[in-house]
N, C-alpha and C positions, 0 to 999 in steps of 0.2 A: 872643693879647692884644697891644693895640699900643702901642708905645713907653713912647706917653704915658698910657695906663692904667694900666702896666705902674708909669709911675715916680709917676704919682697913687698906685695902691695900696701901694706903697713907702714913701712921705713919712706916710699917715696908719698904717702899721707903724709908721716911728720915732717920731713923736709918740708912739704910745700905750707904747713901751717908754720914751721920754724918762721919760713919765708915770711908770709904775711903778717908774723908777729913783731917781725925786727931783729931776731936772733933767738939763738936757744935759751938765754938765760930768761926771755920774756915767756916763752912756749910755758912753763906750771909742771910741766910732766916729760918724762920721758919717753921714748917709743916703744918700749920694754912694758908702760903702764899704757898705752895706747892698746898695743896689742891683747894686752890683757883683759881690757874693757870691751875691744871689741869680739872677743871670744867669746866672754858671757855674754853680750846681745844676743851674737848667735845661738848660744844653748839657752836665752832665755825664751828665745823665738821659738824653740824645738818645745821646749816646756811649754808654754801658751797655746801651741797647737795650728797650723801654717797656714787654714783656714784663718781663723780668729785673727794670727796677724797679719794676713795679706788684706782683711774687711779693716781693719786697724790705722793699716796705710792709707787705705782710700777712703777712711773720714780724716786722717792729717793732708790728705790732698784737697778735701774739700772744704776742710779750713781756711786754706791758701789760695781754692780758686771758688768763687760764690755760683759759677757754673757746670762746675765739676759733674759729670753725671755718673754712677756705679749701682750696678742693682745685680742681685744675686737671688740663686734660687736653693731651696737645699731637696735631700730626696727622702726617703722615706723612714731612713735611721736618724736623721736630723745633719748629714754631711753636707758639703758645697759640692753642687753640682753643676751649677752655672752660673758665670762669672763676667757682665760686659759694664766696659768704662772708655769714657771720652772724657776728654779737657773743654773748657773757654777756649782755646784755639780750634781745636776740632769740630765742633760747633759753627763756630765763624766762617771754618774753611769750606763748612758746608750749605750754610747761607750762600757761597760766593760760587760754588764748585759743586752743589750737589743732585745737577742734572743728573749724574752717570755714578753709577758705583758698581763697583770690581769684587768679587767675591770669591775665595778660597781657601781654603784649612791644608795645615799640615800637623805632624805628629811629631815624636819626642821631642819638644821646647822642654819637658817635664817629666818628674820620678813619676807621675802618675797616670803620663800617657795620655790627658787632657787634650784633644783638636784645639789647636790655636786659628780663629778665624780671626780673619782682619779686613775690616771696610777700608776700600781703600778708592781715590778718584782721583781726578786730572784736573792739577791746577793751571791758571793763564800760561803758566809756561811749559805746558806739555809735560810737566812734571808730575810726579808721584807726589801724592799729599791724604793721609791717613786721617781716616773720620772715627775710627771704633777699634777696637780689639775685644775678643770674648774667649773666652777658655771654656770648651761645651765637656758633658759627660758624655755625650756620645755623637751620633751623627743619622738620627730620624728625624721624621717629618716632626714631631710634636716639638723639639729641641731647638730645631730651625726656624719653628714660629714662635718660638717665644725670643730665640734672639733678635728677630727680624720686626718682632712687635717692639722687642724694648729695642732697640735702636732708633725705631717709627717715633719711641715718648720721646727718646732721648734728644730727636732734632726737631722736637713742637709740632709733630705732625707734619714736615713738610715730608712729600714722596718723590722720590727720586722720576725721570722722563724713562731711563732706561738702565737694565741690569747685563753684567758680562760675568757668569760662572765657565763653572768644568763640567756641568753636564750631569752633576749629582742628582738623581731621582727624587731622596727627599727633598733636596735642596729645591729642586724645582716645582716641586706640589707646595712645599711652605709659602715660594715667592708666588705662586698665582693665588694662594688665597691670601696674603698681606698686600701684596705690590697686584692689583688684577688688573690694572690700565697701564703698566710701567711695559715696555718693549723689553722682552730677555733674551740673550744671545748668547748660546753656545759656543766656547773655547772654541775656536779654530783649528788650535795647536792640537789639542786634545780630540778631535775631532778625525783629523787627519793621523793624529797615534792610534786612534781607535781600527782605522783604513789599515794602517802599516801592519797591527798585530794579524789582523781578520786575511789580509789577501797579502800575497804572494807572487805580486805580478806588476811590474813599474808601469806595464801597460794603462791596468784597471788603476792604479793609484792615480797613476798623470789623467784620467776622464775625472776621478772622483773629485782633484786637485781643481778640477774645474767647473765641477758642481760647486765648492767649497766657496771658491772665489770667483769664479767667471762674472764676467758682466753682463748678463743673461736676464728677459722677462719672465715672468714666471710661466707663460707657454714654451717659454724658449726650455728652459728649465723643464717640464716635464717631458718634453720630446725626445731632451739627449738624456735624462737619467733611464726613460724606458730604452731607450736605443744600446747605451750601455747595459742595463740589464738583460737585454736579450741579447747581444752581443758573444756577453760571457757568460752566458746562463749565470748568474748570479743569484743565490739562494741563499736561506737560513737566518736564524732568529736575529745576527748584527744586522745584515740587512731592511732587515722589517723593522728592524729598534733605527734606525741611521732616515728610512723613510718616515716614520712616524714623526720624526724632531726635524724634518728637513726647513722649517717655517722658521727653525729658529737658528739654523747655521748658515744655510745656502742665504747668497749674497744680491741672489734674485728678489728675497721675500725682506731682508734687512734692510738692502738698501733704501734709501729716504727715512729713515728714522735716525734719529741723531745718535750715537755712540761716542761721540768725539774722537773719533778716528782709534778707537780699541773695539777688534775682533779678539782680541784674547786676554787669557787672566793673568799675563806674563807680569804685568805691576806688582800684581800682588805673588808673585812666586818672586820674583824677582825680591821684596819686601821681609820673605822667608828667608830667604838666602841672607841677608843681613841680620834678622833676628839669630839666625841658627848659627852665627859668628861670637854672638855674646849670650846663648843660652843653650841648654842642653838638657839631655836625657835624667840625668842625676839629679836635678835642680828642682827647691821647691817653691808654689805659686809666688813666695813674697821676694825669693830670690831673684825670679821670672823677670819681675813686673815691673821693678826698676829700673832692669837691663833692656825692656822693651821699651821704656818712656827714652831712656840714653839713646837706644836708635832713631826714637823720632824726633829726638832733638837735633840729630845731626843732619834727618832731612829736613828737617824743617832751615835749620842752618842757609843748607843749601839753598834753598827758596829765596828765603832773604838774600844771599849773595844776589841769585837770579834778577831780584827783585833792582837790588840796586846797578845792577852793570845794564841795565835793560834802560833802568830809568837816568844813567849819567853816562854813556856811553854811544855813540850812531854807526850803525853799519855800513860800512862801504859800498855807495851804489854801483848795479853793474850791468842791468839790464838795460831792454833797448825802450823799454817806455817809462821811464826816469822819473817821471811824475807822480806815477800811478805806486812806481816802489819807492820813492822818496814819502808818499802819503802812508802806504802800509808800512814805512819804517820807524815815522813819528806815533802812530797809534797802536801798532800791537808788538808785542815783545818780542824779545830777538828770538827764542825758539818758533813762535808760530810766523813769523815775517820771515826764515828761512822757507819753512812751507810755501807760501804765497808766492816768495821770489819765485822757487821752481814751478810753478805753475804760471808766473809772467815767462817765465824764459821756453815754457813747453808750448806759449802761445805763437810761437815765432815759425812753427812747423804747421799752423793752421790756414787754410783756404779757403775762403767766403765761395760758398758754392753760387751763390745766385744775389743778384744785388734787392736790397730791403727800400721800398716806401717811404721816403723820411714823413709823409701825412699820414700814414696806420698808427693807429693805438689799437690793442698791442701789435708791436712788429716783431718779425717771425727772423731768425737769424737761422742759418744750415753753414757748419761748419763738417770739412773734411780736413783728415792726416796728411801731411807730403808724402807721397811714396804708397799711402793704402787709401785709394779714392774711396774705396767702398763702404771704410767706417764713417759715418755719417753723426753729428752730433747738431740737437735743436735747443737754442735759445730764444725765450719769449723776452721782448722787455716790454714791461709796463708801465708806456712814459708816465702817465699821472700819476703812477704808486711811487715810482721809481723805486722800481725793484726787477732780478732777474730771474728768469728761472731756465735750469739746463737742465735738459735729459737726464746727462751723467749722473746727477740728483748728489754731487760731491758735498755742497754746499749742507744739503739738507743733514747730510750722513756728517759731516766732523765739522759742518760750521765756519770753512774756510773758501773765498771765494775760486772758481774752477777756469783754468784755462779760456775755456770756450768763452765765460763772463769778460774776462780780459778781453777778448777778441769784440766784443761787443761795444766796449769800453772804449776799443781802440777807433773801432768804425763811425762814435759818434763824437771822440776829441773829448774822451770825458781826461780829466787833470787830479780827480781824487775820485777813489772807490767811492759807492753809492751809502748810503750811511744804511740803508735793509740788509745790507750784506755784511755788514761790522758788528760781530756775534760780542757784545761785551765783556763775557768771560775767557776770550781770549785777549783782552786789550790790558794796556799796562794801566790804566784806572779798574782793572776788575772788582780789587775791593773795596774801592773808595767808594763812599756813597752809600755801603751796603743801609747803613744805620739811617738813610731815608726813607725805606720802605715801610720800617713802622713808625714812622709819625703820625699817628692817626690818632683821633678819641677813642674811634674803639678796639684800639690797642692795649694789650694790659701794660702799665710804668714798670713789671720785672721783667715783660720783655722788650720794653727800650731799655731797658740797663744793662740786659744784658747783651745788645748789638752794643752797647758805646764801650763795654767789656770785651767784645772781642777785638772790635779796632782798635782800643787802645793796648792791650796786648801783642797786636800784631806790629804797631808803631816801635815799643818797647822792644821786643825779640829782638827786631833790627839795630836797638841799641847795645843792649848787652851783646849782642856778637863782636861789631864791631868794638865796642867798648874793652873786651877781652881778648884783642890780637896785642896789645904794647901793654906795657906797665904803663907809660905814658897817660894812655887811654882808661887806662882802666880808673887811674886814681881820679882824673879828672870828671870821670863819668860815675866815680862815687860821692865827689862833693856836689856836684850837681843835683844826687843823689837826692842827700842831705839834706839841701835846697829846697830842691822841691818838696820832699816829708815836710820840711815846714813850713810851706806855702801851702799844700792841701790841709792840715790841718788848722790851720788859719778857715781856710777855706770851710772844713765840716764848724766848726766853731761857729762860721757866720752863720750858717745852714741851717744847726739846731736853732739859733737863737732866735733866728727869723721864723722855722718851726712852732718855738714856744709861742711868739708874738701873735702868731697869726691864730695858736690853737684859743 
C-alpha cells in the first residue's frame, strides 16, 4: 500500500471513530497519532516475522470463536508450509450444505506465491457458501491429503456425497484415497478448454460437447465416442488422457448422483475473482487473511439478505398448475422455486403417451415432447412409498423435482408436491433444526454446543447486518446488545451456581 493510500485509509478510520465518539474533542488523539500507531503495527508485524503473526491472528480468532478451527504444518527448515482455517459459521454451513464441495486453487493472492484453495458448496439458495480456505506450499499428492484430511478433522469426520475439481491429477489421487465413496466430477468447463486447446475443428469440438453433456446411456455413450473416434481418426496421449476420466466427466456415467446441479468449479473461480479484488501478488499471509474473511463476510451478507426476502416476501404465481407452484413457493426459496417454476411451465409441452391403470402399484407413466414424438421419457410412481422416479434421473442429479414428475402429479390431481421429492437443503427451513440431529446420549455435550453455536451465530449475522444499514438500527441493536450481556450473565451465574450445588 502506498503512502498516500495508506494515509487516505487512515483519515476516513478517524473520521468514522470521530463519529462514533461524539466528536473530535472526545476521539484522545489525532489521525496524525493514528497513523503513526498503525505504521509501527505494521513494521512490528515485519519484525515478528508473517508466519508467527498470521498463527497470532488465528489464536485471537479463536479466542472469539470457541469453534474456530486452524492447523498448520511447517517443512523441514522449521517455515510455514501449510496453512487451513474455518469459522463457527463455516462448520454449520457445512452441517447444513455439506453434501457437495467445489474444489480449486489459484496463485498470486501472495509475496510468496502460496496456492490459495478454497472449499467451497451450495447453500438453499443456490448460492456460494465457503467451508475452508488453506494456503498449500505446493500442489502434490502428499499436500492435497493432508489438506483434504485436515478439512475431514475440521468438520468431525462428516464426508461430503460428492466432489466438483479442475481435473488436477494430484488433486485427484488425494481425493480417492480421503473421499473413496464420494462421486468426483471433472470441471466441465475445463474439460471442454482441454477439447478447444487439443483440436482444431468445431466439428470434433460439437461431438465432444456431446459426449460432455448429452443425455446419453452409457452404451449410448461408448458407441458415439468410438464412432467419433474413427470418424476423425483421433489420436494421441489427450485423447487417451480425456478416455481414461471419461467416468468422471461424461454426463452418461454422472448422471444420478447428486451434485446439486454443479458440472463445474466456476463457484469457486468465480470466489477467486473476488478474493483477487482485495488481495495480491505483494501482500503478506496476515495481510491475506483478513481481506479473505471481509470477502466472506460479504457473501455471507448476502445469504442473509437471501435468507430474509425468501422468508418475508411471495412470488408471483404464473403457471398453469397454481397449486403445485403455490406449494413449491411456500416451501423452497425463491432461487430454487425459480427452478421448479421452469420445469412446471416445461410440463405443459408433455404428452401422456398411453393411458396408466389407476389399480397398478407401481404405475408406469411414458411421457413425449410436442413437436419430437420420439424423445420418450418414463416415470414410475410408487403409490405406497409415494415417491417418483424419472428416467431423466434430474431429481436424483440436483435434488429438484423434473417436468415429467409434474406431469404425473398433474394426471393423478395431486395439489402439493410429494413430500420424497422435498430435498431439505434446498427448503427455506434448511438450517433450522440442524442442532436436533445430535441430541442424543451418545453424543459428546462439545458437539451439542457446538451445533447450538452455530445456530445462534447464524441467528446473530442476520442481526448485525441488518442492524448496521441506519444509525437508527444500529444504536437500538446495541442497547439491546447490552441487555442481553446482562441477562446471559445472570444466566451463567445461575449456571455455575447450580454447578456448585449439584457438584
Amino acid at each position: 500500500m502506498s503512502m498516500r493510500k495508506a494515509s487516505i485509509k487512515t483519515n476516513r478510520t478517524y473520521d468514522y471513530m470521530v463519529d462514533q465518539a461524539g466528536g473530535y474533542i472526545k476521539v484522545g488523539f489525532t489521525s496524525k497519532d493514528l497513523y503513526n500507531r498503525m505504521d509501527f503495527k505494521r513494521r512490528q508485524v515485519v519484525l515478528d516475522g508473517d508466519a508467527q503473526a498470521a498463527i497470532s491472528y488465528m489464536n485471537a480468532k479463536a479466542i472469539a470463536d470457541p469453534e474456530f478451527f486452524c492447523m498448520f504444518s511447517v517443512d523441514e527448515e522449521n517455515r510455514l508450509a501449510n496453512l487451513f482455517w474455518r469459522d463457527s459459521q463455516s462448520l454449520h454451513d457445512y452441517c447444513c450444505f455439506g453434501d457437495v464441495v467445489i474444489l480449486d486453487s489459484t496463485y498470486k493472492t501472495n509475496v510468496y506465491d502460496k496456492p490459495l484453495v478454497v472449499f467451497v458448496g451450495v447453500s438453499n439458495h443456490n448460492a456460494t457458501t465457503v467451508f475452508g480456505c488453506a494456503f498449500l506450499v505446493d500442489e502434490t499428492a502428499d499436500t492435497y491429503r493432508w489438506v483434504l484430511r485436515t478439512f475431514l478433522t475440521s468438520m468431525k469426520d462428516k464426508k461430503p456425497v460428492s466432489i466438483v475439481t479442475d481435473g488436477d491429477d494430484a488433486m485427484r489421487v488425494a481425493i480417492d484415497e480421503v473421499f473413496p465413496y464420494a462421486h468426483h466430477r471433472l470441471c466441465t468447463w475445463h474439460n471442454m478448454r482441454n477439447v478447444n486447446t487439443n483440436v482444431n475443428n468445431p466439428e470434433i469440438v460439437r461431438e465432444f460437447s456431446y459426449c460432455v453433456h448429452g443425455s446419453l446411456t452409457p452404451v449410448a455413450f461408448e458407441q458415439h465416442w468410438q464412432q467419433m473416434i474413427d470418424t476423425y481418426n483421433l489420436k494421441g496421449d489427450w485423447i487417451e488422457m480425456m478416455y481414461r476420466k471419461w467416468k468422471r466427466w461424461a454426463e452418461a456415467y454422472c448422471s444420478g448422483h447428486f451434485f446439486g446441479g454443479n458440472t463445474t468449479t466456476q463457484r469457486v473461480e468465480g470466489m477467486h475473482k473476488n478474493l483477487k479484488d482485495g488481495i495480491g501478488r505483494g501482500m503478506r499471509l496476515v495481510e491475506c487473511i483478513p481481506r479473505i474473511e471481509r470477502s466472506l463476510l460479504r457473501l455471507r451478507n448476502e445469504n442473509v439478505k437471501d435468507d430474509f426476502d425468501s422468508n418475508n416476501s411471495h412470488p408471483l404465481l404464473c403457471t398453469h398448475l397454481r397449486s403445485l407452484e403455490e406449494h413449491a413457493a411456500s416451501i423452497f426459496t425463491h432461487d430454487i422455486y425459480k427452478l421448479i417454476r421452469n420445469e412446471i411451465n416445461k410440463e405443459a409441452k408433455l404428452i401422456l403417451v398411453q393411458p396408466v391403470r389407476n389399480n397398478e402399484d407401481p404405475r408406469v407413466y411414458t411421457f413425449s415432447n410436442f413437436g419430437r414424438p420420439a424423445e420418450k421419457w418414463t416415470v414410475v410412481y410408487y403409490k405406497k412409498e409415494q415417491h417418483l422416479q424419472c428416467s431423466c434421473k434430474l431429481f436424483e442429479s440436483s435434488g429438484i423435482p423434473c417436468c415429467h414428475m409434474f406431469g404425473v402429479m398433474k394426471c393423478d390431481h395431486m395439489d402439493e408436491i410429494l413430500p420424497t421429492l422435498i430435498m431439505k437443503r434446498w427448503t427455506k427451513d434448511a438450517r433450522r433444526g440442524s442442532e436436533i440431529v445430535v441430541k442424543s446420549d451418545d453424543v459428546p455435550n462439545k458437539t451439542i454446543q457446538m451445533a447450538r453455536f452455530g445456530s445462534l451465530s447464524a441467528d446473530f449475522n442476520k442481526l448485525c447486518f441488518y442492524g448496521s444499514q441506519t444509525e437508527v438500527a444500529y444504536k437500538r441493536l446495541k442497547a439491546e446488545c447490552g441487555r442481553l450481556n446482562t441477562l446471559v450473565e445472570t444466566w451463567k451465574e445461575q449456571h455455575e451456581q447450580t454447578s456448585l450445588n449439584l457438584g
